[in-house]
C-alpha positions as CSV (number, residue, x, y, z in Angstrom):
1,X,0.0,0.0,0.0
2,X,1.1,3.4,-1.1
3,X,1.2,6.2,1.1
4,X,0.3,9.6,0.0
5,X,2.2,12.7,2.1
6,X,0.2,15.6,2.3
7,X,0.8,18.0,-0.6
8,X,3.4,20.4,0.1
9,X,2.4,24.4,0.8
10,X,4.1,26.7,-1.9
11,X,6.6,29.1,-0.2
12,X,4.3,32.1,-1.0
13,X,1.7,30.8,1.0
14,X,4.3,29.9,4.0
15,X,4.8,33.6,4.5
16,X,1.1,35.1,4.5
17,X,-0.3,33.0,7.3
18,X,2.7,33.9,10.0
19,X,2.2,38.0,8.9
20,X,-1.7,37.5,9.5
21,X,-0.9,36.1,12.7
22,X,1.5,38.8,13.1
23,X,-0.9,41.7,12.1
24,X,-3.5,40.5,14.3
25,X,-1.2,40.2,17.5
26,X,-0.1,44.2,16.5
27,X,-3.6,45.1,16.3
28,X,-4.9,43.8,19.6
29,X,-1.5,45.1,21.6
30,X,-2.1,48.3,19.5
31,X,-5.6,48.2,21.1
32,X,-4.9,46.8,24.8
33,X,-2.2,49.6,24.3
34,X,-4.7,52.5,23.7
35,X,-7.1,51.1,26.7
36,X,-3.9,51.2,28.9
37,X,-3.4,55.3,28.5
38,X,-7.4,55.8,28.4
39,X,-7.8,54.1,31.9
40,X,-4.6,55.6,33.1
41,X,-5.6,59.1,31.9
42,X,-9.1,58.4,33.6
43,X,-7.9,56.9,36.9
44,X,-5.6,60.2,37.0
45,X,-8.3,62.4,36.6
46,X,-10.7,60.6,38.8
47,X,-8.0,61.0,41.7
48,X,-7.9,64.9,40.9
49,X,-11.6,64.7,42.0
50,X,-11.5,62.0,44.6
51,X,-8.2,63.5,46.2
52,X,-10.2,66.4,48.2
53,X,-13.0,63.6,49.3
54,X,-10.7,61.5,51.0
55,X,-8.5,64.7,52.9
56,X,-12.1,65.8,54.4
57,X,-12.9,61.8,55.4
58,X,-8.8,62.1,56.7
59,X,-9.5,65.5,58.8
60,X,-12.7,64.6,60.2
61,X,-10.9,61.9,61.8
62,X,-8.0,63.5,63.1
63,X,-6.7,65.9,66.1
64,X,-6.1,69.7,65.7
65,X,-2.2,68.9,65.6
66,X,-3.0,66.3,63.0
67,X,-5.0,68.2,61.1
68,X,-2.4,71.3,60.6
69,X,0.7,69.2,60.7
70,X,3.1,69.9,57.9
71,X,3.9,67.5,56.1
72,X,0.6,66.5,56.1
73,X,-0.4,63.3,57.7
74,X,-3.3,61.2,55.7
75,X,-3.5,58.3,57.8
76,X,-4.4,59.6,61.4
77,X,-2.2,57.3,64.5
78,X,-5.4,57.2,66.1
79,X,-9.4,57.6,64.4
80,X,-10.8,60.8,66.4
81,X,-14.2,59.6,66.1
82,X,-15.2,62.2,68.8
83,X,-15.5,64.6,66.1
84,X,-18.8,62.7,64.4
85,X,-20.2,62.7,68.1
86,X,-19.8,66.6,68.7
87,X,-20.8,67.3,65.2
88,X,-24.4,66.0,65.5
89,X,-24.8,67.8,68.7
90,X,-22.7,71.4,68.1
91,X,-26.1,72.7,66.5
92,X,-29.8,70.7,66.2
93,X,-28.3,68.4,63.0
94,X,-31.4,65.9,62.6
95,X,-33.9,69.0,63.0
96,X,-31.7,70.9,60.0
97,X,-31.2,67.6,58.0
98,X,-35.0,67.3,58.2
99,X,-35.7,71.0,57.3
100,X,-33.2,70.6,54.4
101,X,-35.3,67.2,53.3
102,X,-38.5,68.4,53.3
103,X,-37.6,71.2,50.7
104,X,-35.6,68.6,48.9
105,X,-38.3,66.0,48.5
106,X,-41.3,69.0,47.3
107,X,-38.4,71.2,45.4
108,X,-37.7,67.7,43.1
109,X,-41.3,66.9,42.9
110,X,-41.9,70.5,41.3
111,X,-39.2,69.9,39.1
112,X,-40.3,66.8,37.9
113,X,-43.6,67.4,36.9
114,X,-43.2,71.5,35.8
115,X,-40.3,70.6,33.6
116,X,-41.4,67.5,32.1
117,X,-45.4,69.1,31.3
118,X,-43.5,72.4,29.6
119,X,-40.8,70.4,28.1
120,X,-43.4,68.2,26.3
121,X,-45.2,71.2,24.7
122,X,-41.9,72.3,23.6
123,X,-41.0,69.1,21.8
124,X,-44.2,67.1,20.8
125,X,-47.3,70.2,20.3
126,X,-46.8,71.9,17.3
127,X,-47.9,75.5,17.8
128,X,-47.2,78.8,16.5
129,X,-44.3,80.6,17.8
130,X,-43.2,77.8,19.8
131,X,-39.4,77.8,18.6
132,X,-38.9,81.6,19.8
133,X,-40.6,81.2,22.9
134,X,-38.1,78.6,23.5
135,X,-35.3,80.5,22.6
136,X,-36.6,83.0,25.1
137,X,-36.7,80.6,28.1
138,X,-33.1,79.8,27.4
139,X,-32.2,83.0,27.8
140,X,-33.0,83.2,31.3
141,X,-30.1,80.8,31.8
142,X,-27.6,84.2,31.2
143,X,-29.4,85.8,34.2
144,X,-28.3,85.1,38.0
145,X,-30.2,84.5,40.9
146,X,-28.5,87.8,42.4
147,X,-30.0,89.5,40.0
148,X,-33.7,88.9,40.4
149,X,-33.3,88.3,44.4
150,X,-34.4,91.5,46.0
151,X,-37.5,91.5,43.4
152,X,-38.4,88.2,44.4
153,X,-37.8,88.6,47.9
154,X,-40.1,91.8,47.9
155,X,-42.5,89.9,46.0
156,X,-42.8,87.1,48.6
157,X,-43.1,89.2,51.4
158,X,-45.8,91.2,49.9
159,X,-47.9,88.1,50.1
160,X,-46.7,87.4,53.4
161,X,-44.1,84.0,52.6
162,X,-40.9,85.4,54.3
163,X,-39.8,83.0,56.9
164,X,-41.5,80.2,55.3
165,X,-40.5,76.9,52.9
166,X,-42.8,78.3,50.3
167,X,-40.4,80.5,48.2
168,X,-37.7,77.7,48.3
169,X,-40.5,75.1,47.2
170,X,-42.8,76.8,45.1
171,X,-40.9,78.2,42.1
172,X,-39.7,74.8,41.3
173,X,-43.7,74.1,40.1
174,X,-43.0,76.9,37.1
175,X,-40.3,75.1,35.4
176,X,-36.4,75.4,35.0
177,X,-34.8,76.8,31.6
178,X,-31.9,74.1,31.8
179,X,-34.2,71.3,32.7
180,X,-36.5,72.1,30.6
181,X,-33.8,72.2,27.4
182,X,-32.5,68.7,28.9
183,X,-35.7,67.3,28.9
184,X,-37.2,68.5,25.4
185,X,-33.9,66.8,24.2
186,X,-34.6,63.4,25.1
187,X,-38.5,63.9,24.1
188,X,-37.5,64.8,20.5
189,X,-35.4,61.1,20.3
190,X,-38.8,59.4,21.6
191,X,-40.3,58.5,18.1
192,X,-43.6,60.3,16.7
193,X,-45.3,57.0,15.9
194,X,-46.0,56.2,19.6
195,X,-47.3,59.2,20.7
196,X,-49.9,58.8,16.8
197,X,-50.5,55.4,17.8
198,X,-51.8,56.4,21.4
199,X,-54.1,59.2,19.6
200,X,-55.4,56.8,17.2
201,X,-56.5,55.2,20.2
202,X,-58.5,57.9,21.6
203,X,-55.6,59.4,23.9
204,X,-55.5,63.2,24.4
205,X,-52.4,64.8,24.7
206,X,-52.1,64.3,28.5
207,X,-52.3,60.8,28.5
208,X,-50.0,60.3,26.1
209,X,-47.6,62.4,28.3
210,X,-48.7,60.7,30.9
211,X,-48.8,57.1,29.7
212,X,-46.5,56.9,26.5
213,X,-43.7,59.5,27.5
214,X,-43.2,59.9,31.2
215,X,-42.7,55.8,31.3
216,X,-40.3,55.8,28.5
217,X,-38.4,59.2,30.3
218,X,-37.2,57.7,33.4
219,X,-33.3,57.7,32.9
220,X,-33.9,61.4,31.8
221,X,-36.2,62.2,34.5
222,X,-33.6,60.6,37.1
223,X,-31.1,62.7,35.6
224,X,-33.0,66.0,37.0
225,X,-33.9,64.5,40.4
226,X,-30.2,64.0,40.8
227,X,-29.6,67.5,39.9
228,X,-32.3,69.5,41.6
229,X,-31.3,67.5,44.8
230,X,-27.7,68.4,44.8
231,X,-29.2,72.4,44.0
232,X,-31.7,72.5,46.5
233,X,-29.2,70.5,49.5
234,X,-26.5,72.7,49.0
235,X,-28.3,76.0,48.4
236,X,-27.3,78.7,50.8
237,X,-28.0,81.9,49.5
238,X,-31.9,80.7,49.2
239,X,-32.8,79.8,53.0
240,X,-30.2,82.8,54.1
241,X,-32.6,85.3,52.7
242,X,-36.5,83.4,53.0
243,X,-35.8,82.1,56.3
244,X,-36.0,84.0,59.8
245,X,-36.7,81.3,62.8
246,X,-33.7,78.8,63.5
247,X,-36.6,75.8,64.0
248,X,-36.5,76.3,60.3
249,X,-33.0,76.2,59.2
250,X,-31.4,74.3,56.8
251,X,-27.9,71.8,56.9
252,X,-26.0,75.1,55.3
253,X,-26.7,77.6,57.6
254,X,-26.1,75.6,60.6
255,X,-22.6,74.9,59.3
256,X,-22.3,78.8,58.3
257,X,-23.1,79.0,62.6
258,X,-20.1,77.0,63.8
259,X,-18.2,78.7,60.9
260,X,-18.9,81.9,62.5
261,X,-17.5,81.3,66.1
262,X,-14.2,83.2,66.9
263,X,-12.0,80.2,67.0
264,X,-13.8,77.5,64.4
265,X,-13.0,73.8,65.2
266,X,-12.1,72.4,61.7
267,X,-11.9,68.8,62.6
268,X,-15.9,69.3,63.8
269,X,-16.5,71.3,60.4
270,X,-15.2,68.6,57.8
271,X,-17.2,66.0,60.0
272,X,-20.3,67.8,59.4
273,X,-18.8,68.1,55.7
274,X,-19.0,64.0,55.5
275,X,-22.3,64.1,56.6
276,X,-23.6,66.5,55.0
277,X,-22.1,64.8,51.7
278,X,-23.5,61.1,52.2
279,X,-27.6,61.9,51.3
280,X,-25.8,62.8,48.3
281,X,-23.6,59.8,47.5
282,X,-26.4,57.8,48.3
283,X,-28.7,59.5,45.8
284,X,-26.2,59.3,43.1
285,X,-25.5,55.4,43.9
286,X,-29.0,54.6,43.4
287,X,-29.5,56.6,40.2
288,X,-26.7,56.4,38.4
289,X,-27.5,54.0,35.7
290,X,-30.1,56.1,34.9
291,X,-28.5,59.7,35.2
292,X,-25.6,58.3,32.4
293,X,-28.6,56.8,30.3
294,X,-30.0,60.4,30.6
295,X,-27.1,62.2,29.6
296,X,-25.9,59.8,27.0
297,X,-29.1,59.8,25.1
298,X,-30.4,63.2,25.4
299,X,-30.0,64.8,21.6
300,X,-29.0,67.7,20.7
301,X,-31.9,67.8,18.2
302,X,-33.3,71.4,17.2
């Protein structure tokens, strides 16, 4: 019996399987290569941001000659966790965290449901004159809150809201002009046919806001509870001026109290800084799938 050896590969051939190979291993290091410097570039950038984070965790755990030692220490020898303890009682804490919720929790309400009604007329009712109105409500973005504070605050007390949660609350019923523009965005990518198809069925325009839209909005609509939270907690300037009785105070001005003693304990201030930050961390944990679907899908459609 003859054997037959397999047929020999011309040189040629020898050559072009060993540079695929080749090609292909210089494309993928090429690639891993370019992932390297992105998450490196990243990682730097993220420590930029996270570096001041950790030195408030790192004071609010130290002593006074800890906390202004030079070189700085990071790591305390020992956790001062006395500073948590007399931060919750150097001023009424709970009774400010609860002020400070309670015009969180209405303020993002009113910014749900004023923004997301006006946005919708903006993007799916055709009416006349709609695209210049529109362009005149993003012009109130170029105008400050100092600038319209003394007319507001006149205006409030003339119907007799000074030292109240109304003017902190109530405003954010009437719409915002950048959530408004971030919300008519990402109603112009929700196709027409859905919002037809519900009319063919005998919806009127609010139930198809209410049933077709809203339901399909919610990364969009997390996206502006996130930021109207972080507005209304850390807003200052607002309960400074509407707000006379302490009973009524929010987290901010009872930190701008212990700021204003003679000799400030800093340790006790960047404690109340950590808890002050964590509603806020928490927020953001639990909505941030949807805040980065409602940023990476909102259009820039005209």
């Amino acid at each position: 019996m003859k054997m037959t050896l397999p047929a020999e590969e011309p040189k040629h051939q020898r050559h072009i399987i060993p540079r695929q190979k080749q090609a292909k291993i210089h494309q993928s290091m090429n690639k891993n290569m370019g992932r390297f410097f992105i998450y490196l570039i990243l990682i730097l950038f993220s420590l930029a941001f996270i570096l001041p984070f950790l030195w408030l965790i790192s004071g609010s755990l130290k002593s006074s000659s800890e906390l202004f030692a030079n070189p700085p220490i990071w790591i305390p020898e020992v956790l001062n966790w006395s500073n948590f303890k007399e931060a919750f009682s150097a001023f009424p804490f709970w009774l400010y965290l609860k002020n400070t919720l309670i015009i969180v929790v209405f303020s993002c309400i009113g910014a749900v449901l004023s923004n997301s009604l006006i946005a919708y007329g903006f993007s799916k009712i055709d009416w006349k004159y709609r695209d210049a109105v529109f362009i005149v409500v993003l012009a109130t973005l170029m105008m400050p809150f100092q600038v319209i504070m003394i007319p507001l605050f006149l205006q409030f007390k003339e119907i007799g809201w000074i030292g109240t949660y109304y003017p902190l609350i109530v405003p954010h019923f009437f719409g915002n002009a950048f959530f408004i523009f971030l919300l008519r965005q990402f109603f112009k990518g929700i196709p027409k046919e859905l919002s037809e198809a519900a009319k063919m069925d005998g919806a009127n325009e609010f139930t198809v806001f209410w049933k077709v839209i809203l339901p399909l909005s919610k990364p969009i609509l997390a996206t502006v509870v996130i930021f109207q939270f972080i507005e209304a907690y850390r807003d200052f300037l607002g309960p400074l001026i509407f707000l006379s009785d302490n009973k009524l105070y929010t987290l901010s001005l009872g930190v701008q109290q212990i700021m204003s003693q003679n000799d400030p304990r800093w340790g006790l201030l960047m404690a109340v800084g950590v808890a002050m930050t964590l509603p806020i961390i928490i927020i953001f944990f639990f909505l941030q799938r949807y805040f980065i679907e409602g940023i990476t899908f909102t259009g820039t459609k005209g």
